[in-house]
NUKENU-684026 format. One record per residue: residue in three letters; chain; x negated, y negated, z negated of N, C-alpha, C in turn. Coordinates in steps of 0.1 Angstrom, whole numbers, plus 5000, padded with zeros to 4 digits. Example, Ala and Ser with C-alpha at 12.3 -4.5 7.8 and 13.67 -1.06 7.14 Angstrom:
<vokols>
VOKOL type mol  nxx  nyy  nzz caxx cayy cazz  cxx  cyy  czz
VOKOL  ALA   A 4868 5057 4922 4877 5045 4922 4868 5033 4922
VOKOL  SER   A 4872 5022 4929 4863 5011 4929 4871 5000 4921
</vokols>
This chain:
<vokols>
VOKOL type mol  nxx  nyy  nzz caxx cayy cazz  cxx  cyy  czz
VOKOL  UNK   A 8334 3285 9494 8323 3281 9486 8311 3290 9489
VOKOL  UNK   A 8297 3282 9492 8290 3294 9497 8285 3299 9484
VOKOL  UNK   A 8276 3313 9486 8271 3321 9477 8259 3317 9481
VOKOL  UNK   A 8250 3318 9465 8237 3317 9464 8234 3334 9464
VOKOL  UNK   A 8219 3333 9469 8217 3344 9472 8206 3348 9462
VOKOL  UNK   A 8198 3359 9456 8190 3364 9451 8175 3359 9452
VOKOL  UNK   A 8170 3357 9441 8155 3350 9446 8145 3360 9439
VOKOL  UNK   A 8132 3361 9444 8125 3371 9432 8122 3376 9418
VOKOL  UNK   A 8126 3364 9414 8126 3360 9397 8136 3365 9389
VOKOL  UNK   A 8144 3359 9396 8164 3369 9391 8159 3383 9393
VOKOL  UNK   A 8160 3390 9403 8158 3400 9409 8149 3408 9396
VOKOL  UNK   A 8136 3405 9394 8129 3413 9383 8136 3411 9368
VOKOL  UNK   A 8140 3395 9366 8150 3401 9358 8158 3405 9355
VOKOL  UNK   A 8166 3410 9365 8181 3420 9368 8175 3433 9363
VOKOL  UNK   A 8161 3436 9371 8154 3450 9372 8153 3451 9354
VOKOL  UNK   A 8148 3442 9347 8143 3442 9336 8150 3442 9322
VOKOL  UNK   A 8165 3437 9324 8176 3436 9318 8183 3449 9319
VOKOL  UNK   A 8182 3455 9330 8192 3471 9327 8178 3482 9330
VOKOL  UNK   A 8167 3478 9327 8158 3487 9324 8158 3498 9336
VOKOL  UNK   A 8152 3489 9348 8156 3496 9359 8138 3496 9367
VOKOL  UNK   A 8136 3509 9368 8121 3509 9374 8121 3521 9389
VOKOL  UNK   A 8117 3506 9399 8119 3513 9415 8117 3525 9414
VOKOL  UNK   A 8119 3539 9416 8117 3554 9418 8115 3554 9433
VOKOL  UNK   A 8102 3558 9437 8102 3569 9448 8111 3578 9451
VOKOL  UNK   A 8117 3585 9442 8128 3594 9443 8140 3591 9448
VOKOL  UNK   A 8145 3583 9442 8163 3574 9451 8155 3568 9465
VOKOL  UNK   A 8143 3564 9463 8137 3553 9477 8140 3534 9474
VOKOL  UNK   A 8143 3534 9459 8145 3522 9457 8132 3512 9465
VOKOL  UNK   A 8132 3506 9472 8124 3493 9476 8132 3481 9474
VOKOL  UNK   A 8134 3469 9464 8143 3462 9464 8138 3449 9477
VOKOL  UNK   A 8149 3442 9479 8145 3430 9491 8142 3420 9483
VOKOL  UNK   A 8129 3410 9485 8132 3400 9475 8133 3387 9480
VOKOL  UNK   A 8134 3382 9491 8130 3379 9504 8146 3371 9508
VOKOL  UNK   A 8152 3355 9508 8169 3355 9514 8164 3355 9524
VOKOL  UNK   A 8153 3351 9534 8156 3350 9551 8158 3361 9557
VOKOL  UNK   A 8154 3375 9546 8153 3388 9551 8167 3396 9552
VOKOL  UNK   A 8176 3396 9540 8187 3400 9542 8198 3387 9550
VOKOL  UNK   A 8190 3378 9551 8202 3371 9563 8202 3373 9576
VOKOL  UNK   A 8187 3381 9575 8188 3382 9593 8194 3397 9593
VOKOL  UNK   A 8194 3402 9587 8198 3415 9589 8212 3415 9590
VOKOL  UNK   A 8221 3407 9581 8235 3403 9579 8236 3397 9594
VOKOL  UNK   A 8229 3388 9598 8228 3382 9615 8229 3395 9624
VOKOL  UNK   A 8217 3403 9622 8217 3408 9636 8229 3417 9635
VOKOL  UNK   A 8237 3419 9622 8249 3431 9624 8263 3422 9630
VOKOL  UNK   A 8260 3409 9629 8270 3398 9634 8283 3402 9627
VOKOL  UNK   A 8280 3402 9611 8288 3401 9601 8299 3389 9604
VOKOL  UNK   A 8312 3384 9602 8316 3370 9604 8328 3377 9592
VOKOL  UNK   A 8338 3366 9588 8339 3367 9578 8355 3372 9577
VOKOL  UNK   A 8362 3377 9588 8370 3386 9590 8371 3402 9588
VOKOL  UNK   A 8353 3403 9589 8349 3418 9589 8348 3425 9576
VOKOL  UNK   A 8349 3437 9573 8352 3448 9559 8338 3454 9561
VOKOL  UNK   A 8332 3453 9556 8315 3455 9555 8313 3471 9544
VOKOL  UNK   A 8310 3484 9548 8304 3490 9539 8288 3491 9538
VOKOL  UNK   A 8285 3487 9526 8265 3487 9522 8265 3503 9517
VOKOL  UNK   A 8257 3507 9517 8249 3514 9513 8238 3512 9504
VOKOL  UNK   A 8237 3516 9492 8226 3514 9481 8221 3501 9476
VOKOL  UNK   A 8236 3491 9473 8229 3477 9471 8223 3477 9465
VOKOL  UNK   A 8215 3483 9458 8207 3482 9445 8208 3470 9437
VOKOL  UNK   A 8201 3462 9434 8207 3448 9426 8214 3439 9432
VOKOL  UNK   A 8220 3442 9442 8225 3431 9451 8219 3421 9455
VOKOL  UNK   A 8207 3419 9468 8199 3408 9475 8210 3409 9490
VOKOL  UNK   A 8213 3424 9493 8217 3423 9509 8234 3419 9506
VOKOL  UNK   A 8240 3428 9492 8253 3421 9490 8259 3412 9493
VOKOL  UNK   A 8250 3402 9486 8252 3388 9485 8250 3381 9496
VOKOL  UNK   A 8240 3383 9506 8239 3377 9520 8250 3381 9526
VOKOL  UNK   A 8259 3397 9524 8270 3398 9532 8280 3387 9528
VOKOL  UNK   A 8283 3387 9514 8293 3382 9512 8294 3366 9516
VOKOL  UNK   A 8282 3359 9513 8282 3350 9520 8291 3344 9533
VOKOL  UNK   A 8288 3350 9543 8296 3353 9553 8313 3350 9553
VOKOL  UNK   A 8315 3355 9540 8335 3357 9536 8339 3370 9540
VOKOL  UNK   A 8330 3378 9541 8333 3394 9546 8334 3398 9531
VOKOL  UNK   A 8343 3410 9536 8346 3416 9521 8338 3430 9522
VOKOL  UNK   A 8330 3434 9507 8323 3446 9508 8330 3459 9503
VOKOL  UNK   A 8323 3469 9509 8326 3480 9501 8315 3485 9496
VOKOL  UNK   A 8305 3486 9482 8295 3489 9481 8295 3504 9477
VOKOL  UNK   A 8283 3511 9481 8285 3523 9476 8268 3527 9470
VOKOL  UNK   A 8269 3531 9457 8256 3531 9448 8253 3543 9444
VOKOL  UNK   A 8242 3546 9441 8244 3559 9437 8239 3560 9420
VOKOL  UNK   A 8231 3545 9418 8225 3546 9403 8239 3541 9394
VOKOL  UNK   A 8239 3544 9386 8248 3537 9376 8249 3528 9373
VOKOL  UNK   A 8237 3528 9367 8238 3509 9359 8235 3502 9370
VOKOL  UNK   A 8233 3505 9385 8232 3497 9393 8246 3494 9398
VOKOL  UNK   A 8251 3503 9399 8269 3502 9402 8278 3495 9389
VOKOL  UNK   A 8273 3497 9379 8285 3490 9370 8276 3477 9370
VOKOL  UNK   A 8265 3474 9371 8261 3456 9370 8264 3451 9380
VOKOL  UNK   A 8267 3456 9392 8267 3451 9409 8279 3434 9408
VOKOL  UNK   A 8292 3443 9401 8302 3431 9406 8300 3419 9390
VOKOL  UNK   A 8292 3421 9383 8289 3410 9373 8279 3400 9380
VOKOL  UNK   A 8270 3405 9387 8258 3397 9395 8268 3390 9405
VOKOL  UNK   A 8276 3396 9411 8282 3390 9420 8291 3377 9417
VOKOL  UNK   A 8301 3379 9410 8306 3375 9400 8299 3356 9394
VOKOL  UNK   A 8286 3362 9391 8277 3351 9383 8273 3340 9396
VOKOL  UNK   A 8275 3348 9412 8273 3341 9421 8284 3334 9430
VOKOL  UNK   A 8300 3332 9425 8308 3325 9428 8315 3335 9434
VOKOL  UNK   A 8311 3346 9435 8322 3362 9447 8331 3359 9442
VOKOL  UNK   A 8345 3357 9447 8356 3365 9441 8358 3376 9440
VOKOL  UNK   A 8365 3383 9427 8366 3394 9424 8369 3406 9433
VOKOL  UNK   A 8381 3402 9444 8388 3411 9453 8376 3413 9468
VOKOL  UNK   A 8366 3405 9466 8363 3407 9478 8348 3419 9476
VOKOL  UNK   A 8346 3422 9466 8339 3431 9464 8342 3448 9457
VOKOL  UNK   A 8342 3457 9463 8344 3468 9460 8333 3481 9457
VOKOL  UNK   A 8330 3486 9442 8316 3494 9441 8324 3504 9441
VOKOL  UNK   A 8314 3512 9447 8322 3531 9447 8306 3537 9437
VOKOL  UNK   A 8305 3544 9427 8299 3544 9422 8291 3563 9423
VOKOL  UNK   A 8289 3562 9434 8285 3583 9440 8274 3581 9451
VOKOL  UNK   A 8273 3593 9451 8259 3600 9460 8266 3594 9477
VOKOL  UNK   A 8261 3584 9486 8267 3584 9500 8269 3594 9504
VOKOL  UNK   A 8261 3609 9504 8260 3618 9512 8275 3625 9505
VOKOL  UNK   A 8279 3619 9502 8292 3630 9493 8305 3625 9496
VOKOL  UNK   A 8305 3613 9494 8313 3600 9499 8324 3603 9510
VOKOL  UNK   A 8335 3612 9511 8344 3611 9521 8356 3604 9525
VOKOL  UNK   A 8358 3594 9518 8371 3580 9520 8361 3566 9512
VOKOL  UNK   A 8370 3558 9523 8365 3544 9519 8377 3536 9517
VOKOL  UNK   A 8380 3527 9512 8390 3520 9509 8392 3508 9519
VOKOL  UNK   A 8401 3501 9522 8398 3497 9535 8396 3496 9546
VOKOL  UNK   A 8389 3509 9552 8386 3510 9564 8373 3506 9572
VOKOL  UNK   A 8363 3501 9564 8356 3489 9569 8348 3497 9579
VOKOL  UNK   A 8350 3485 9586 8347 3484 9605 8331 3481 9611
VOKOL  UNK   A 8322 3478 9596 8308 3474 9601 8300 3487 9589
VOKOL  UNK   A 8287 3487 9590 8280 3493 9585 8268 3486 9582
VOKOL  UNK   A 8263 3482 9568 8251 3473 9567 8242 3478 9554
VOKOL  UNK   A 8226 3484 9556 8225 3488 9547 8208 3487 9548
VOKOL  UNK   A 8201 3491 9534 8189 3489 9529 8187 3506 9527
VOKOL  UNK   A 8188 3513 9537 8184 3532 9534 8173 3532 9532
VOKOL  UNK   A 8174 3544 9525 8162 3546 9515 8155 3556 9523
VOKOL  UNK   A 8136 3552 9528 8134 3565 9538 8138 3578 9538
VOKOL  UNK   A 8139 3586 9522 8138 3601 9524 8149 3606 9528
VOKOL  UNK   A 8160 3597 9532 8175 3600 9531 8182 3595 9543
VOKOL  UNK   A 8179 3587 9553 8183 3581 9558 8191 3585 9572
VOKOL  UNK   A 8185 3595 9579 8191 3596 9590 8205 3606 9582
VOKOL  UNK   A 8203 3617 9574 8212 3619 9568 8227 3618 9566
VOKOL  UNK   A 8223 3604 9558 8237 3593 9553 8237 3591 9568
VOKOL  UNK   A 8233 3586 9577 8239 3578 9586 8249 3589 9594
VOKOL  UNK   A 8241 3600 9597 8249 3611 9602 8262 3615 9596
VOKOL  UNK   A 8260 3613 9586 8274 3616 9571 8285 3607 9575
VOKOL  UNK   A 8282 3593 9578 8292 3585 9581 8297 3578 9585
VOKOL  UNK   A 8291 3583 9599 8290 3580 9614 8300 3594 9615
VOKOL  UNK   A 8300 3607 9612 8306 3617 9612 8318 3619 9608
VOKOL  UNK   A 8322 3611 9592 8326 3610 9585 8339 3593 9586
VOKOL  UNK   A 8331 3586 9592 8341 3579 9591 8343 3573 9606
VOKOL  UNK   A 8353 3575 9612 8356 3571 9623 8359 3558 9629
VOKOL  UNK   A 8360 3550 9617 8366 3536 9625 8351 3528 9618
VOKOL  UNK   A 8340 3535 9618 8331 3526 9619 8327 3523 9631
VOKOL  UNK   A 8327 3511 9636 8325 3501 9649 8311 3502 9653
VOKOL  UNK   A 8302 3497 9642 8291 3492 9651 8280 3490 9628
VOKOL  UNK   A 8267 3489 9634 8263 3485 9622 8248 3483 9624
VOKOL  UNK   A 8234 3474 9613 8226 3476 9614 8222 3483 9601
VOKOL  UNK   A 8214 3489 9600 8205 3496 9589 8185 3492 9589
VOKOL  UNK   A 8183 3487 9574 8168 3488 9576 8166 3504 9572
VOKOL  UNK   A 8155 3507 9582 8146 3519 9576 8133 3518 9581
VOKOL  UNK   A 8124 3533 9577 8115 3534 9581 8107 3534 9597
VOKOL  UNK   A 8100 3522 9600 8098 3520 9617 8098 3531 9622
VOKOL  UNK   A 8092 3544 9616 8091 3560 9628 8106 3563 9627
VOKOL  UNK   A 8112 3563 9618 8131 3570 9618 8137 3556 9624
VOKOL  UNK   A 8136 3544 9626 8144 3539 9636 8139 3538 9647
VOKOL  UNK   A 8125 3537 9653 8118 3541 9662 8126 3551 9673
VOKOL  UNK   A 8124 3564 9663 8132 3580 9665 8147 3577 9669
VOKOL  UNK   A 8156 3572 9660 8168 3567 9666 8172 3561 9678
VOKOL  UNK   A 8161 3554 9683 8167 3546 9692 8157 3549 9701
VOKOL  UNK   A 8153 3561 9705 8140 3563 9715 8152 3572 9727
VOKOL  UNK   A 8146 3565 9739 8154 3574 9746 8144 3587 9753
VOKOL  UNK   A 8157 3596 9761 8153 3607 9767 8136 3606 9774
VOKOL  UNK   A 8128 3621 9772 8118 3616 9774 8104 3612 9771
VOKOL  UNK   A 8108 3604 9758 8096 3599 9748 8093 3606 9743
VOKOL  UNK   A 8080 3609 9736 8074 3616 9728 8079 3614 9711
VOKOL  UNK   A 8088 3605 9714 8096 3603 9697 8110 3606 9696
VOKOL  UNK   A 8115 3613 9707 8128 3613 9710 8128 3629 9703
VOKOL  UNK   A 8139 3632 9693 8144 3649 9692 8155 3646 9685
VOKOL  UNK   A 8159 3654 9678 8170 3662 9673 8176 3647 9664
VOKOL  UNK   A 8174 3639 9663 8178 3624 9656 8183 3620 9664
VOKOL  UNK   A 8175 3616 9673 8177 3605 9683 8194 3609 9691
VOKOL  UNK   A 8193 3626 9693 8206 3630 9703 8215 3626 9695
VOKOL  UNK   A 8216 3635 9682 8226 3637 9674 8231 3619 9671
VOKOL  UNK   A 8226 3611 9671 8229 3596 9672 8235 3589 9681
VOKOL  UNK   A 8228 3594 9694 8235 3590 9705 8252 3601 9708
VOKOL  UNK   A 8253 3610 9703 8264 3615 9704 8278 3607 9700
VOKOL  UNK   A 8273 3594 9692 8282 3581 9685 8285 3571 9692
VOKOL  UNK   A 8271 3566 9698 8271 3558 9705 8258 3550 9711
VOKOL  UNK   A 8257 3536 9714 8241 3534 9717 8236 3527 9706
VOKOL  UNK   A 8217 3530 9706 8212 3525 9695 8203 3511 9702
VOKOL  UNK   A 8196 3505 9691 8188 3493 9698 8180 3491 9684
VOKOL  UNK   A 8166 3491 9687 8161 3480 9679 8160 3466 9674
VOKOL  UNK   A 8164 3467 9662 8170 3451 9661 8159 3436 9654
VOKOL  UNK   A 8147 3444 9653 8142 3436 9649 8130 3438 9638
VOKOL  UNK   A 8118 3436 9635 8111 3443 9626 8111 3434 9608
VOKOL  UNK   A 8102 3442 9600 8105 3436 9585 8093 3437 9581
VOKOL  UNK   A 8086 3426 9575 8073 3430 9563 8074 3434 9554
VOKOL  UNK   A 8061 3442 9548 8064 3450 9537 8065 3442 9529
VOKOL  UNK   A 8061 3431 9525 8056 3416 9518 8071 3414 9510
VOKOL  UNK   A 8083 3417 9519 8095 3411 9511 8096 3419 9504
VOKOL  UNK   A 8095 3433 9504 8102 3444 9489 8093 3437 9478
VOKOL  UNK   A 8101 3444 9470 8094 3447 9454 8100 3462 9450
VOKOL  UNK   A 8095 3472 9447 8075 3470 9450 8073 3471 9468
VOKOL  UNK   A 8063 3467 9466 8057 3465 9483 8055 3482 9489
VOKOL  UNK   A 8065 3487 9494 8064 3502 9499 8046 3500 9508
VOKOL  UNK   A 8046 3517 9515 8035 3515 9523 8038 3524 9534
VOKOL  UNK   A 8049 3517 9536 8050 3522 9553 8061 3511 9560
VOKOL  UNK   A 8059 3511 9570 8067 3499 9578 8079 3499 9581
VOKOL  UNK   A 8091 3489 9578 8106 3488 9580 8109 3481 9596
VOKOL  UNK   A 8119 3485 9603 8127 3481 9610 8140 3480 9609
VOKOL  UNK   A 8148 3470 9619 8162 3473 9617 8169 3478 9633
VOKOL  UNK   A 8178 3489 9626 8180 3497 9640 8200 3494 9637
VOKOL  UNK   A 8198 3490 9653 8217 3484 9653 8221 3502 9663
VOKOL  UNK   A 8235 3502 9658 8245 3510 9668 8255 3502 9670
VOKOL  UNK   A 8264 3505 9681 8278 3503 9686 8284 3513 9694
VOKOL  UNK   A 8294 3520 9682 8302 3532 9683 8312 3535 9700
VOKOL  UNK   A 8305 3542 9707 8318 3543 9718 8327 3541 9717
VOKOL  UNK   A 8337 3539 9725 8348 3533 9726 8357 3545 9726
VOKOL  UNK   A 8354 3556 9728 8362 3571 9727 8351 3582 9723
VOKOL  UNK   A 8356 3587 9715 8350 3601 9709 8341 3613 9722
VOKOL  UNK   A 8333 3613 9721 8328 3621 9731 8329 3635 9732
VOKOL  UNK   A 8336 3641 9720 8342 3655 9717 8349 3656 9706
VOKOL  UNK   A 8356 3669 9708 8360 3666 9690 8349 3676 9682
VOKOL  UNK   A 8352 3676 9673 8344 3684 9658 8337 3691 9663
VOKOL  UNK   A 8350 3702 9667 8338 3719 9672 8328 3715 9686
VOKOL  UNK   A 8334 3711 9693 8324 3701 9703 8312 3698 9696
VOKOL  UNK   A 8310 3689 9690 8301 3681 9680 8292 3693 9673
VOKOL  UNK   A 8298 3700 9666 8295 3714 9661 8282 3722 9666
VOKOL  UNK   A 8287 3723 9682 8283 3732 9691 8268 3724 9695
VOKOL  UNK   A 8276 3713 9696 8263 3704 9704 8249 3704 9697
VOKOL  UNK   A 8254 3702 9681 8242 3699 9674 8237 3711 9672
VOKOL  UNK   A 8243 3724 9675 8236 3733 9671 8222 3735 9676
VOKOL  UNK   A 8232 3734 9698 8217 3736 9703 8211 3728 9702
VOKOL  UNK   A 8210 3714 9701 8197 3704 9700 8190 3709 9688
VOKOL  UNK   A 8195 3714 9674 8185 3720 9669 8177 3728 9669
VOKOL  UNK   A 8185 3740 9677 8174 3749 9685 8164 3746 9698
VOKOL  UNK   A 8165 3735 9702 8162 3731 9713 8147 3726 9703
VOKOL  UNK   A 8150 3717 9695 8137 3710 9694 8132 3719 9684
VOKOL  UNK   A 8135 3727 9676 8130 3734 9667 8114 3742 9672
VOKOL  UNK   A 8117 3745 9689 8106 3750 9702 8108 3739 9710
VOKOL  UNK   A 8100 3727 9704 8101 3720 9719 8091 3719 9723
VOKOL  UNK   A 8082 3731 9720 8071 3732 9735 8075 3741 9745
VOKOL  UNK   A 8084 3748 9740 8090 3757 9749 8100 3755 9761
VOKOL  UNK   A 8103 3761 9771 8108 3759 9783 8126 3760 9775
VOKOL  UNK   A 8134 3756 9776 8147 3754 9777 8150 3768 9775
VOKOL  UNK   A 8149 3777 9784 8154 3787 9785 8145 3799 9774
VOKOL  UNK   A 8136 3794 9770 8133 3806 9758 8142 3800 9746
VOKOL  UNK   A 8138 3783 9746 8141 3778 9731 8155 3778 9727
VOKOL  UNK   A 8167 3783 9740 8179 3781 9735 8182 3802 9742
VOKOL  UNK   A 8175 3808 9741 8180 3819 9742 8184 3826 9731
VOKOL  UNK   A 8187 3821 9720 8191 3825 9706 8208 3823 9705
VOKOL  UNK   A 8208 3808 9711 8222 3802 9707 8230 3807 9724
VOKOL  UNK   A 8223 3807 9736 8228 3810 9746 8225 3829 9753
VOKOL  UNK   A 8235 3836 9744 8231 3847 9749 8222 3857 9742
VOKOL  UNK   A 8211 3855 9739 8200 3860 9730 8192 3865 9737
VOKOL  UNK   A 8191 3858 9754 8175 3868 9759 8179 3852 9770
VOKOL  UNK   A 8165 3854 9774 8160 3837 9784 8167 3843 9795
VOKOL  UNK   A 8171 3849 9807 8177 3853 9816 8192 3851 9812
VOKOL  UNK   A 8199 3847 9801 8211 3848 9800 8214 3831 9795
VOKOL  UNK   A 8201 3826 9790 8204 3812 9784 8198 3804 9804
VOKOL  UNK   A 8186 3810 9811 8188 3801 9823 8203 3806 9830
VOKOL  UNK   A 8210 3813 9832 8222 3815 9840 8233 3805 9833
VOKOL  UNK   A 8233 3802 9819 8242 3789 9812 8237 3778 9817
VOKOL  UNK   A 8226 3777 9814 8220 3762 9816 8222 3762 9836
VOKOL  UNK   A 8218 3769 9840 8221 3762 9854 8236 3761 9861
VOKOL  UNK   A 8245 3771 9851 8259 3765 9852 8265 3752 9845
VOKOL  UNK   A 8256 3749 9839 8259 3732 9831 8251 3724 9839
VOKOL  UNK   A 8247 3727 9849 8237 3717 9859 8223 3712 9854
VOKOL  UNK   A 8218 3718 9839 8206 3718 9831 8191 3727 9842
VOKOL  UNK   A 8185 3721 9845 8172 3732 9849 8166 3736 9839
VOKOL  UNK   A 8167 3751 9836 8156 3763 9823 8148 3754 9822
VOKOL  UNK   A 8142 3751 9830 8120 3751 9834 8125 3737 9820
VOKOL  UNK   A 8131 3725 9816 8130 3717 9810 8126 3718 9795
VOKOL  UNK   A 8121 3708 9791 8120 3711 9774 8128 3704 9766
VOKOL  UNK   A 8133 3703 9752 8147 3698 9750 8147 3677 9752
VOKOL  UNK   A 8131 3674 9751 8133 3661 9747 8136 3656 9764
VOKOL  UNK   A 8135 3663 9773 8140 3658 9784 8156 3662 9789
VOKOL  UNK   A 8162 3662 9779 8182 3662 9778 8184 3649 9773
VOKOL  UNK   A 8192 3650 9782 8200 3631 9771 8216 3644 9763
VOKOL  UNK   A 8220 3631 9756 8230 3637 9747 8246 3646 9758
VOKOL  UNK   A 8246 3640 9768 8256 3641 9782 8248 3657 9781
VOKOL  UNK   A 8240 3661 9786 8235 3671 9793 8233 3685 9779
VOKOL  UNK   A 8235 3678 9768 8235 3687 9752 8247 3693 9752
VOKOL  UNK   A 8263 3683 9756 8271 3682 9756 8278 3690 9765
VOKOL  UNK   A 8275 3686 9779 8279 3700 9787 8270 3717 9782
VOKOL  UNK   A 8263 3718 9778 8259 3730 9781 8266 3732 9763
VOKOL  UNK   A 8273 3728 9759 8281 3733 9740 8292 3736 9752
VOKOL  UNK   A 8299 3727 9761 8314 3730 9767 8314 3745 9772
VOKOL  UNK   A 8304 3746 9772 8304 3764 9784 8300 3773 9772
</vokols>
């Protein structure tokens, strides 16, 4: 049976029935918009075998385009009365009961999911966002592949490769998962309230093998954070902290990782971060 999806009207009265007023603070921007959460459910190529966890459905606009599909959710909220009205809206929209799951906590805190789910689809809230993703891309391993809307400079940053003047300490620690892509842009026209800064949607698809383990991962992100923390600096001053503690001891590492000092960090890809944590 298909689901109807959320229209503007419902939406303000959902907001206005549990006395719910967008915060700057959580990053609430609701969708009010169905063609908007259906392309986003598209470009994550949701189909209706897949275990889907959202992130911050807020009243449920992107839920319900998932569920549509026949994919089963895992939602995870962080407001209350947004989490205890989630499966009643759903509910009112033909969902069966079993195919929706609210976890009702902070994402960033969030360490088991029920099910396993294998996609990742979500409405991140800007001030928060590379964060959570990091959290559970980190955190949960058998996530596959997923899109997320955010803010155009943080998915911009995500998916910028080696090189760019928007590439740092995001962009690696993301690609350490797997590859990113821009998936497509969003007007500000569909939220309620109308934010003022511009959304995209940024896809990943998780390698097919772990590219280290933990302490690996660990090590890697260290130096990319010291790396861009000085990224006008030559390689070899900006990682002479974490490599040794004087620039003649961090170029003797880096040129045994096959790294040239003279570089600056945004010209490393995540491979070249990677070898120089091994040593």
């Amino acid at each position: 049976m298909p689901v109807s999806l959320l229209g503007a009207a419902e939406i303000r009265r959902l907001a206005a029935e549990l006395d719910v007023t967008p915060t700057k603070k959580l990053g609430q921007n609701f969708v009010v918009d169905a063609n908007t959460v259906r392309k986003i459910v598209h470009a994550a190529r949701v189909t209706a075998s897949d275990r889907v966890v959202e992130i911050g459905p807020g009243l449920g606009s992107l839920t319900l385009a998932i569920l549509e599909t026949g994919a089963s959710v895992v939602a995870v909220e962080i407001d209350h009365r947004l989490a205890e009205r989630l499966p009643a809206t759903a509910a009112a929209h033909d969902v069966p009961a079993d195919r929706l799951t609210v976890i009702d906590a902070d994402a960033l805190r969030v360490d088991d999911l029920p099910g396993e789910p294998g996609v990742l689809v979500a409405n991140l809230p800007y001030n928060v966002s590379v964060p959570v993703l990091l959290h559970f891309l980190e955190t949960f391993s058998y996530l596959e592949r997923g899109v997320v809307m955010v803010q155009a400079e943080v998915g911009e940053r995500l998916a910028a490769p080696p090189g760019s003047k928007i590439y740092g300490a995001p962009s690696v620690k993301a690609a350490w998962y797997g590859s990113w892509r821009l998936a497509g842009t969003v007007s500000r026209q569909v939220f309620w309230p109308v934010p003022n800064v511009d959304s995209v949607l940024v896809g990943f698809d998780r390698d097919a093998e772990p590219r280290g383990t933990e302490e690996h991962r660990r090590r890697t992100f260290q130096i990319v954070d010291a790396a861009f923390q000085q990224r006008r600096k030559m390689l070899r001053q900006a990682l002479a902290g974490v490599l040794g503690g004087t620039a003649a001891q961090a170029s003797a590492m880096l040129e045994q990782a096959g790294v040239d000092p003279t570089l600056r960090g945004e010209q490393l890809t995540v491979d070249d971060y990677a070898r120089i944590a091994a040593l």
